[in-house]
C-alpha positions as CSV (number, residue, x, y, z in Angstrom):
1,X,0.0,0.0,0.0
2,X,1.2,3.3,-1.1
3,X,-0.4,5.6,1.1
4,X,-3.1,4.8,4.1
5,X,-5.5,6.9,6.0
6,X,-6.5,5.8,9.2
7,X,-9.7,7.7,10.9
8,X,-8.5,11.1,10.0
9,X,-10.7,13.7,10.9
10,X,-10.1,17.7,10.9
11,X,-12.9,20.1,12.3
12,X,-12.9,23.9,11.6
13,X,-14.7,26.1,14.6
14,X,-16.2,23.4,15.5
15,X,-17.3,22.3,12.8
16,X,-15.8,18.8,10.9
17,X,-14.4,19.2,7.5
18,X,-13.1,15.4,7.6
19,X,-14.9,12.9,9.7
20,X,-13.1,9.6,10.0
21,X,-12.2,8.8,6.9
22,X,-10.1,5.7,6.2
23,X,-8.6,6.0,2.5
24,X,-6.2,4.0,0.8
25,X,-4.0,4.2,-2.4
26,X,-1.7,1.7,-4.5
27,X,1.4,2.4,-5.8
28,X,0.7,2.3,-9.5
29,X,-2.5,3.5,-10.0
30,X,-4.8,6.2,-11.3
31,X,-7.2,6.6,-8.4
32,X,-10.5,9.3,-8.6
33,X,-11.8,11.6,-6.1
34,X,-15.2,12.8,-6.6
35,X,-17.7,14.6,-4.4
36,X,-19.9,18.1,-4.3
37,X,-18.0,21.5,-3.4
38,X,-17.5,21.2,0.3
39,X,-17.6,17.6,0.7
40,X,-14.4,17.3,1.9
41,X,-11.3,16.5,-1.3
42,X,-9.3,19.8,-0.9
43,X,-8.9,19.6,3.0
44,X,-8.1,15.9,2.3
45,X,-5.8,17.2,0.0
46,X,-4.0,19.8,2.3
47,X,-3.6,17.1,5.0
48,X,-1.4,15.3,2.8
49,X,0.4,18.0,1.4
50,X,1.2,19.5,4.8
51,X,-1.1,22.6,4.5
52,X,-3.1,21.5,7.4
53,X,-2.4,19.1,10.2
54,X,-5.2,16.5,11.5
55,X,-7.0,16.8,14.5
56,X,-7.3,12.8,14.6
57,X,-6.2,9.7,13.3
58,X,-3.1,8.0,11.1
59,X,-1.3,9.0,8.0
60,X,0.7,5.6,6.6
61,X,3.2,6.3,3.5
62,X,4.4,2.9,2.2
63,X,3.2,1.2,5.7
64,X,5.4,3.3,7.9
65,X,3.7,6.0,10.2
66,X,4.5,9.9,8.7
67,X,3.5,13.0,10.3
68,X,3.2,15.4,7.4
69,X,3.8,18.7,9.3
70,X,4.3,21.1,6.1
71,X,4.8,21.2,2.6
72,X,8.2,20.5,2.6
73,X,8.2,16.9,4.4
74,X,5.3,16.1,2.0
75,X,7.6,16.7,-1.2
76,X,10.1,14.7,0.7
77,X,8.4,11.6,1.1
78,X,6.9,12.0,-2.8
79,X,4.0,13.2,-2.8
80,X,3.4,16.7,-5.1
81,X,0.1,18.4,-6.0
82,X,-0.7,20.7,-8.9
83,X,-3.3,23.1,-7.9
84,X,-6.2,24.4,-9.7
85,X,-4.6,27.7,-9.5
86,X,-1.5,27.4,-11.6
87,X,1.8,28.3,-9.3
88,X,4.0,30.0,-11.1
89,X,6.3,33.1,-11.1
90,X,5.4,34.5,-14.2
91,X,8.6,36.9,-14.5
92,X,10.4,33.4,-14.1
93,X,11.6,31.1,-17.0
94,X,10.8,27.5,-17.2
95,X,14.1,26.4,-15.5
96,X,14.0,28.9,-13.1
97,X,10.2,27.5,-12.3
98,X,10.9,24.4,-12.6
99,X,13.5,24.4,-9.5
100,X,11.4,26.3,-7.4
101,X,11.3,25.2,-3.5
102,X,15.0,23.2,-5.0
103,X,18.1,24.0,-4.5
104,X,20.4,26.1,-7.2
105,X,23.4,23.8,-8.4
106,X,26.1,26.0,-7.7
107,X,30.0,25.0,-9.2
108,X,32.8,27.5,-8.7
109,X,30.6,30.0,-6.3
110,X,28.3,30.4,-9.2
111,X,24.7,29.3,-9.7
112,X,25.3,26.6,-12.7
113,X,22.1,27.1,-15.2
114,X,23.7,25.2,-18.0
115,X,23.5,21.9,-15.8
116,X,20.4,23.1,-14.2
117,X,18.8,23.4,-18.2
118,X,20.1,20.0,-19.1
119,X,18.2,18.8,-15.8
120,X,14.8,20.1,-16.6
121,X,15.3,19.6,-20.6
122,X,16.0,15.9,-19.5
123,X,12.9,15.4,-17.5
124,X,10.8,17.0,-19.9
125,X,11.8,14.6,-22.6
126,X,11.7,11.4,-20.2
127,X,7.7,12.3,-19.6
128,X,7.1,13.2,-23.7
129,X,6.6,17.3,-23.2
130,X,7.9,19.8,-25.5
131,X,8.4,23.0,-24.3
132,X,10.7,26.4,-24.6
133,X,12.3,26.6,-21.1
134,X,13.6,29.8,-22.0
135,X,10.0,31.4,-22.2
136,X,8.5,33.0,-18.6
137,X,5.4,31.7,-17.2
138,X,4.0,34.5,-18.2
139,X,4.3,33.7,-22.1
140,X,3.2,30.1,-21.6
141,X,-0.2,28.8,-22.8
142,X,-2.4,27.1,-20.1
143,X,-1.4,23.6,-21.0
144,X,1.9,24.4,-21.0
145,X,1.6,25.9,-17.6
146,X,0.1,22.7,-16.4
147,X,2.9,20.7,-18.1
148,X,5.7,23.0,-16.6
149,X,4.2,22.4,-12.6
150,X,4.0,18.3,-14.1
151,X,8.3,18.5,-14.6
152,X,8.4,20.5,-11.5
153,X,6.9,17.9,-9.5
154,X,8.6,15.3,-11.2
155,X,12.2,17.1,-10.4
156,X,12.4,15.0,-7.0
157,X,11.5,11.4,-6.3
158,X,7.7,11.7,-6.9
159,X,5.7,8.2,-6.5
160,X,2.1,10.5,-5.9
161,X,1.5,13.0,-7.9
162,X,-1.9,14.8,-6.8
163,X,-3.9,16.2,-9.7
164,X,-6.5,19.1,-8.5
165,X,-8.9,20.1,-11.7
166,X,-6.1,19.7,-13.8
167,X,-8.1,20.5,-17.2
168,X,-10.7,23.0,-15.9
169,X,-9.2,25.9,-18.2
170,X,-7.9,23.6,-20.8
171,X,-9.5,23.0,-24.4
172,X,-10.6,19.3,-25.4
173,X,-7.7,19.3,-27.7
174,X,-5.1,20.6,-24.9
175,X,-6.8,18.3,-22.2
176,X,-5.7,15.6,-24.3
177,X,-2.2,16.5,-24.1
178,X,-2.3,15.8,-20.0
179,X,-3.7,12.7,-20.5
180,X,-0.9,11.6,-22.6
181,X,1.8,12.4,-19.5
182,X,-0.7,10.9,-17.1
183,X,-0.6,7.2,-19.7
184,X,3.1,7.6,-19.3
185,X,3.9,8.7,-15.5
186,X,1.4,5.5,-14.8
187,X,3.7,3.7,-17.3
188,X,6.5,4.8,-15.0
189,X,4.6,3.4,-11.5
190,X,4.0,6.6,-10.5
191,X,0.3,6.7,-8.6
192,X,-1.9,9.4,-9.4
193,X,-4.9,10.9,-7.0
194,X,-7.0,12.7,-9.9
195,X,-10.0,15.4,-8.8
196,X,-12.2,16.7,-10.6
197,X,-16.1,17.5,-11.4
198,X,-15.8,16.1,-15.0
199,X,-17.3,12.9,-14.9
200,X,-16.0,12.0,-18.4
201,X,-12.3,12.0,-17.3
202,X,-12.9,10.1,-14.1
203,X,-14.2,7.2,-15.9
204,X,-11.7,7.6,-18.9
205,X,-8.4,7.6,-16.7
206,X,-9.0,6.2,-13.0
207,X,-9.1,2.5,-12.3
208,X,-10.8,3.1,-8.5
209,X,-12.8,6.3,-7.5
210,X,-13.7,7.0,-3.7
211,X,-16.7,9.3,-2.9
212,X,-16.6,11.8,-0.3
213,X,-20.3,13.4,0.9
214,X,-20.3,16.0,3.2
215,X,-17.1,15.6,4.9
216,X,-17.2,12.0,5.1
217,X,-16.5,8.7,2.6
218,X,-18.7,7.1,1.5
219,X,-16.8,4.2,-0.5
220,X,-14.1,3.5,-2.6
221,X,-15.4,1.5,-5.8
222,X,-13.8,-0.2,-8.8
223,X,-14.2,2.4,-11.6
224,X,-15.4,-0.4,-14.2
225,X,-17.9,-1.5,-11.5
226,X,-20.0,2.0,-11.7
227,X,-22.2,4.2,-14.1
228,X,-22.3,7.9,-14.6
229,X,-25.4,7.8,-12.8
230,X,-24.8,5.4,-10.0
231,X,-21.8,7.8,-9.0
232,X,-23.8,11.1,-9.2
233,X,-26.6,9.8,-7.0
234,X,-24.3,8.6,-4.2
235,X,-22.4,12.0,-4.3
236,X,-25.4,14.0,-4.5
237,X,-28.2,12.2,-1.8
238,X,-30.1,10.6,-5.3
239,X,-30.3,14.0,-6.9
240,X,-30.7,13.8,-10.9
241,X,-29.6,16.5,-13.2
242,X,-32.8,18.3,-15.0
243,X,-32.1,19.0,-19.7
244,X,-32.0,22.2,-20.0
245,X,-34.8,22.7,-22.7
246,X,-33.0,25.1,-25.8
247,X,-35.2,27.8,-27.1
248,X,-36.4,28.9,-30.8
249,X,-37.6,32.3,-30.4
250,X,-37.1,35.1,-28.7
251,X,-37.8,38.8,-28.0
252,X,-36.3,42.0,-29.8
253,X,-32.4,42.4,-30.0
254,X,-31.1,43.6,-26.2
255,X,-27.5,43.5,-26.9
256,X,-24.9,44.3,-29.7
257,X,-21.1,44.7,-29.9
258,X,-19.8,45.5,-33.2
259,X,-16.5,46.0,-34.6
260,X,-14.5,45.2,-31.4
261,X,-11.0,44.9,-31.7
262,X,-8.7,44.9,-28.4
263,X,-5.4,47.2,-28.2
264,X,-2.7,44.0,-27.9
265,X,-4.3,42.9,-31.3
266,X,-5.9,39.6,-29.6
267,X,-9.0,40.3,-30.7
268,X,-9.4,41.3,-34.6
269,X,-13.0,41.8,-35.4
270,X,-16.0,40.7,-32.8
271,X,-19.5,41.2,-33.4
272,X,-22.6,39.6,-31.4
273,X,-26.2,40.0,-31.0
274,X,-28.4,38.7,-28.3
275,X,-31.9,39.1,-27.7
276,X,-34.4,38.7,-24.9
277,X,-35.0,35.5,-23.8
278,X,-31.8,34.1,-25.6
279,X,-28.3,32.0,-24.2
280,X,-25.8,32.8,-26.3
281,X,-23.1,30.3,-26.5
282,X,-19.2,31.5,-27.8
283,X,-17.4,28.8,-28.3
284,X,-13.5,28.8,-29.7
285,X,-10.8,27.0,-29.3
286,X,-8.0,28.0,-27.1
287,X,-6.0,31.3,-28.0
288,X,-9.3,32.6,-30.1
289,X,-9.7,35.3,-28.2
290,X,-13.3,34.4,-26.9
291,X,-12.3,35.9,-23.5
292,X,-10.3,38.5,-24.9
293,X,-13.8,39.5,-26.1
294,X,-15.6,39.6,-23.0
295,X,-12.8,41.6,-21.3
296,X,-13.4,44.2,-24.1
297,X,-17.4,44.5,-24.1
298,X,-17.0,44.9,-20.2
299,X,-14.4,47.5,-20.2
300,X,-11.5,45.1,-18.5
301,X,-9.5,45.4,-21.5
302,X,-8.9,48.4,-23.6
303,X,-10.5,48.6,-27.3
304,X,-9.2,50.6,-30.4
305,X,-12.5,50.3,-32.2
306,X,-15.7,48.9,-32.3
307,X,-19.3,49.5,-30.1
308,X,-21.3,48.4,-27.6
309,X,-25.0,48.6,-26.9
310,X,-27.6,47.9,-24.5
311,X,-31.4,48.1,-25.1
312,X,-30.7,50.5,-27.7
313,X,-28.2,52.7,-25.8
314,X,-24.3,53.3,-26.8
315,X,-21.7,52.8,-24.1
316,X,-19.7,55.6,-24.8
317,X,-16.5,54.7,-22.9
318,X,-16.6,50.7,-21.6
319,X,-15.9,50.1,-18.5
320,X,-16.8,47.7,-15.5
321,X,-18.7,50.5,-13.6
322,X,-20.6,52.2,-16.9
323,X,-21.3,48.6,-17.9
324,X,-22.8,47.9,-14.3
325,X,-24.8,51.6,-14.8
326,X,-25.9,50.1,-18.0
327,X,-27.6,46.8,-17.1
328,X,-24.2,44.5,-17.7
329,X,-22.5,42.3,-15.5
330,X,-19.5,39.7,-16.1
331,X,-18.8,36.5,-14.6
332,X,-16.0,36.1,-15.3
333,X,-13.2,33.0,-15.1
334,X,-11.1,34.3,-12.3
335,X,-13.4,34.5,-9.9
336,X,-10.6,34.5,-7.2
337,X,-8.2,37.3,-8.8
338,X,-11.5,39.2,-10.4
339,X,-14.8,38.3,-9.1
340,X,-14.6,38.7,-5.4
341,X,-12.2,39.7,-2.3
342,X,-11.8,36.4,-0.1
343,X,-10.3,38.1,3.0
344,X,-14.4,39.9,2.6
345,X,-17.0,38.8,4.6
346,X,-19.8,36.6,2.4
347,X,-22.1,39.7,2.5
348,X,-19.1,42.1,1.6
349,X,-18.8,40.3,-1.3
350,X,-22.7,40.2,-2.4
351,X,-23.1,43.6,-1.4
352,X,-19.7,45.0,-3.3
353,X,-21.0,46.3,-7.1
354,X,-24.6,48.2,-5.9
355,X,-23.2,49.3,-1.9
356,X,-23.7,52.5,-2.8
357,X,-27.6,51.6,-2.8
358,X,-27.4,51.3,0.7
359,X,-25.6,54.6,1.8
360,X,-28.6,57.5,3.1
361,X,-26.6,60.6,4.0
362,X,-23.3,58.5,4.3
363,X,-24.5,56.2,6.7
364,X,-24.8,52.3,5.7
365,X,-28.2,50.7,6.5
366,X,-26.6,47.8,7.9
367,X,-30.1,45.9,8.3
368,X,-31.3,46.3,4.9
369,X,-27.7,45.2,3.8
370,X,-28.3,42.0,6.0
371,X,-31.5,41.1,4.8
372,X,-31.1,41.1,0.9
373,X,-27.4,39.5,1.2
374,X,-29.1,36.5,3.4
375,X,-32.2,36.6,0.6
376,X,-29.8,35.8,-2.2
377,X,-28.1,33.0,-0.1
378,X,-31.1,31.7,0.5
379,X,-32.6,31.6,-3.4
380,X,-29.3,30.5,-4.9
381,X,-28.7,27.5,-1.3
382,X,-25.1,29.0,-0.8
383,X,-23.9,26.7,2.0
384,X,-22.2,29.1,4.3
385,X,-21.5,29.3,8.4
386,X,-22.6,32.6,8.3
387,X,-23.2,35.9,6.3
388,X,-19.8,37.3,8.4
389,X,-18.1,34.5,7.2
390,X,-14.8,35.0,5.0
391,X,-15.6,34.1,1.4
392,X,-12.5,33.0,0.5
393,X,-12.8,29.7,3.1
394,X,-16.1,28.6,1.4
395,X,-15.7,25.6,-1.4
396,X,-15.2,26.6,-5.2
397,X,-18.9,25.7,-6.3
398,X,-20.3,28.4,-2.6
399,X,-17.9,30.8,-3.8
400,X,-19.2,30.8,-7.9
401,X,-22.7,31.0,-6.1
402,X,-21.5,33.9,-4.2
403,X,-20.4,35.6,-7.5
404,X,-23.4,35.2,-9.1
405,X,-25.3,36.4,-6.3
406,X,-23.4,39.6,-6.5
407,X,-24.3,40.1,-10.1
408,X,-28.1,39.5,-9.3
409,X,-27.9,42.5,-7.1
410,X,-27.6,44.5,-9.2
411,X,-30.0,43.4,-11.1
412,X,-28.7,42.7,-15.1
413,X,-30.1,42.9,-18.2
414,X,-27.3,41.0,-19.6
415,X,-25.2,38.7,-18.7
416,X,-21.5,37.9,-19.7
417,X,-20.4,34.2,-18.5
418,X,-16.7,33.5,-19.2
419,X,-16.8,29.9,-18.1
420,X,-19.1,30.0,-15.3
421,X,-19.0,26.2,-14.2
422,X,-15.0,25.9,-14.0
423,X,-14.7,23.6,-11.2
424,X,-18.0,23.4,-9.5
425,X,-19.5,20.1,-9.0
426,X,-22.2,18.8,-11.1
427,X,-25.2,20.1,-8.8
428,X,-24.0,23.5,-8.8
429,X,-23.4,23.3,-12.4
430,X,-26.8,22.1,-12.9
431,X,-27.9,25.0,-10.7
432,X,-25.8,27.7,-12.8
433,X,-27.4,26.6,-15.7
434,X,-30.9,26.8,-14.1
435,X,-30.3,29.9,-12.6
436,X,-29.2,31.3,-16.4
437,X,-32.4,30.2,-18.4
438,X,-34.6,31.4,-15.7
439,X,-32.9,35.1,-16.0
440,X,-33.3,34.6,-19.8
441,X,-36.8,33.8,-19.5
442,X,-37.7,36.6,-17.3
443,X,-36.2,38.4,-20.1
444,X,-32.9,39.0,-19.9
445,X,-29.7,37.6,-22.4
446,X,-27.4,35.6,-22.0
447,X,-23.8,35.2,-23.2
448,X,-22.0,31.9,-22.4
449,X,-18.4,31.3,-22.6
450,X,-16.8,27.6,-22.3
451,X,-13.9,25.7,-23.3
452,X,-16.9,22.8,-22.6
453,X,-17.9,22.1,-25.7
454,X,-20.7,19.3,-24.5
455,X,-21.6,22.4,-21.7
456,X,-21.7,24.4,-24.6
457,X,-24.1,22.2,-26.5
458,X,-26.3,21.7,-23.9
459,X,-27.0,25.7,-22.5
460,X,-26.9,27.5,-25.2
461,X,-29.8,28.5,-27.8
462,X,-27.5,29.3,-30.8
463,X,-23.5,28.9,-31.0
464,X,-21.2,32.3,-32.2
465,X,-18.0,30.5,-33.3
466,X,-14.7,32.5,-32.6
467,X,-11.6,31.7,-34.1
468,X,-8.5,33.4,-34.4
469,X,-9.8,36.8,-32.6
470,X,-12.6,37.0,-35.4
471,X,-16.1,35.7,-35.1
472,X,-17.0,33.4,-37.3
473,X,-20.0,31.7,-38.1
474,X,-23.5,31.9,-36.2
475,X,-25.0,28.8,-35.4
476,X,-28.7,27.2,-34.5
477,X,-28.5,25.0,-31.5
478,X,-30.7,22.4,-33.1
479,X,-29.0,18.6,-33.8
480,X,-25.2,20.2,-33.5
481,X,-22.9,17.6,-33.2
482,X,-19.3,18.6,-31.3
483,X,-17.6,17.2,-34.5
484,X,-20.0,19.8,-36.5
485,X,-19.0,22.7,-34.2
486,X,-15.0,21.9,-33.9
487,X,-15.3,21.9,-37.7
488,X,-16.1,25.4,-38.2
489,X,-13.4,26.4,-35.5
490,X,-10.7,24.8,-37.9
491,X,-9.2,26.9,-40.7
């Protein structure tokens, strides 16, 4: 046995993350971790990985007794982690990253990069990547990000390397990529604890999966032994995910952008149209500038042409706030760095785009402020201790909900999604996708960004392909095929 938990629990005011949970793992294999936002895989996680310590119970690493006290000891037994959040020094090259937390080879007093280079070059030939170590992090595309932080780990003895949402901002075609190094670290005997919210990729990779629910386990299960459905419902208390019915017609045209192009020259020539009662999907495949786009209709990125319109009504100068005055909101795909401010309470947050609404003569109505905050945790089932409660220690799915709640106060008339599901469990992403048709349907529109094709397919109304920083062609959500989409997005 690789690695062995033995009735580890960890409790948070009170309050237990991890209850008890016995957990094992064998050398060699590709082993899933599934569960809703809050059930208990990232504190698992940072137990492990030295980021917290356990309250009670055993950690065994190949039968012997550990005590993982910090991140260092954890590296030095084998066990790495690649985060959601990519981390990186973006300044840095991809030697320089690569050695991070190491120490600098140093010959004749000097630090000796030439050995260093052959080092990383080496290991990043021995797992099949391709990459310029020269670049910075900065200039790297998200796989090769991902792939950087996969030689990184794999600089020291690693026999566990622990995969956290590794594709949620990667393209189909780029997730592919990582699953090639994951066939060949397994190749290798390397054992690999793999988290995620995509179904697909648990059941394509893993040979075991173990279900947490609500800060406990509920069983570890051959992967060929289970359905799609079988897993869900023992994650979720029998919940079942509701279609999301596509629509055919719609009210008169709410929102146009025309012209836009963006100052670094990412975006070339973007035009779209929504109307009442309409999701638009934007789909592209990565580096087409589908953000890029966003980020200029909202204002986060500067424009050197083009227009944009609401109910009629020019923008003159876009920005986040005169998009807000205007009836627009973004959610965007960094909700962490853009979105919200986790050291803010949960009601901070909710309350930050439309606080002004609550000032009278300068003076806060701190009971009004209450009340509507705890209204929209209540409609949208945010699971929170309390509305005082920082944001930033809620789960990923709580903290989307929380974002989305902010935007709803200030009540939109159109909504910009860049990726609005990116790592939220498959409830909440059910719930997003709820909560979007019924604003369309009360009349608002919709504009859905994802690198999710199938999510793509199954939201939106109609399809605007974007490729290359141009939009391309518009589509009719009616018997598309994700082989008929990807089509148009190749040139």
């Amino acid at each position: 046995m690789l690695l062995r938990t033995e009735h580890i629990s960890k409790q948070f005011n009170g309050i237990y993350a991890l209850k008890d949970i016995n957990f094992e793992l064998l050398p060699g294999e590709i082993h899933g971790l599934v569960g809703e936002n809050g059930a208990g895989k990232s504190t698992l996680i940072k137990i492990l990985t030295g980021v917290y310590r356990l309250d009670e119970g055993q950690v065994y690493w190949e039968d012997q007794k550990v005590s993982i006290t910090n991140p260092v000891e954890s590296r030095e037994i084998g066990i790495n982690v690649i985060h959601q959040d990519r981390i990186l020094i973006p300044a840095f090259n991809g030697v320089e990253n690569a050695y991070l937390g190491m120490e600098y080879i140093v010959s004749g007093g000097k630090i000796d990069w030439k050995t260093m280079e052959k080092n990383v070059a080496e290991k990043a030939e021995s797992l099949g990547i391709e990459i310029d170590l020269k670049k910075t992090a900065a200039q790297l595309s998200p796989p090769q990000k991902t792939c950087l932080e996969i030689i990184r780990a794999m600089m020291k003895d690693c026999k566990l390397l622990i995969l956290d949402e590794p594709t949620a901002s990667l393209t189909d075609k780029e997730a592919e990529i990582l699953f090639s190094i994951i066939g060949k670290l397994k190749e290798k005997g390397n054992s690999i604890l793999y988290v995620t919210h995509r179904m697909d990729e648990i059941f394509r990779l893993t040979d075991r999966i173990t279900i947490f629910k609500n800060g406990a386990m509920v069983e570890t299960v051959n992967t060929c032994d289970v359905t799609k459905d079988e897993l869900v419902k023992k994650m979720t208390d029998q919940w079942s995910s509701q279609a999301i019915e596509h629509r055919d017609s719609f009210g008169d045209v709410i929102f146009e952008a025309k012209n836009i192009a963006s100052r670094d020259g990412i975006v070339k020539e973007g035009n779209l149209t929504a109307r009442r009662g309409e999701i638009l999907g934007v789909f592209g495949l990565g580096g087409s500038g589908r953000t890029e786009l966003l980020e200029c209709i909202y204002g986060y990125r500067p424009m050197v042409s083009g227009t944009v319109s609401v109910e009629g009504k020019t923008i003159a100068k876009p920005s986040p706030r005169n998009s807000l005055k205007n009836g627009m909101v973004l959610i965007c795909e960094d909700r962490r760095g853009k979105a919200m401010i986790g050291n803010l309470s949960i009601q901070n947050n909710i309350l930050l785009s439309n606080i002004d609404d609550y000032a009278k003569g300068g003076v806060l109505d701190e009971k009004r402020e209450t009340k509507d905050a705890a209204d929209k945790v209540e409609t949208l089932q945010i699971k929170i201790a309390g509305l005082k409660q920082r944001a930033i220690e809620l789960s990923g799915g709580n903290q989307q909900k929380v974002v989305f709640a902010k935007a709803l106060m200030s009540r939109p008339k159109v909504f910009l999604c860049d990726e609005p599901t990116q790592a939220v469990d498959v409830k909440t992403r059910s719930e997003i996708h709820r909560l979007l048709r019924e604003e369309a349907d009360d009349g608002s529109a919709v504009i859905f960004v994802s690198s999710d094709l199938k999510e793509i397919l199954e939201v939106a109304d109609n399809i605007q392909i974007v490729s290359r920083g141009r939009t391309k062609e518009l589509l009719k959500n009616e018997g598309l095929t994700s082989d008929q989409v990807l089509a148009y997005c190749y040139e």
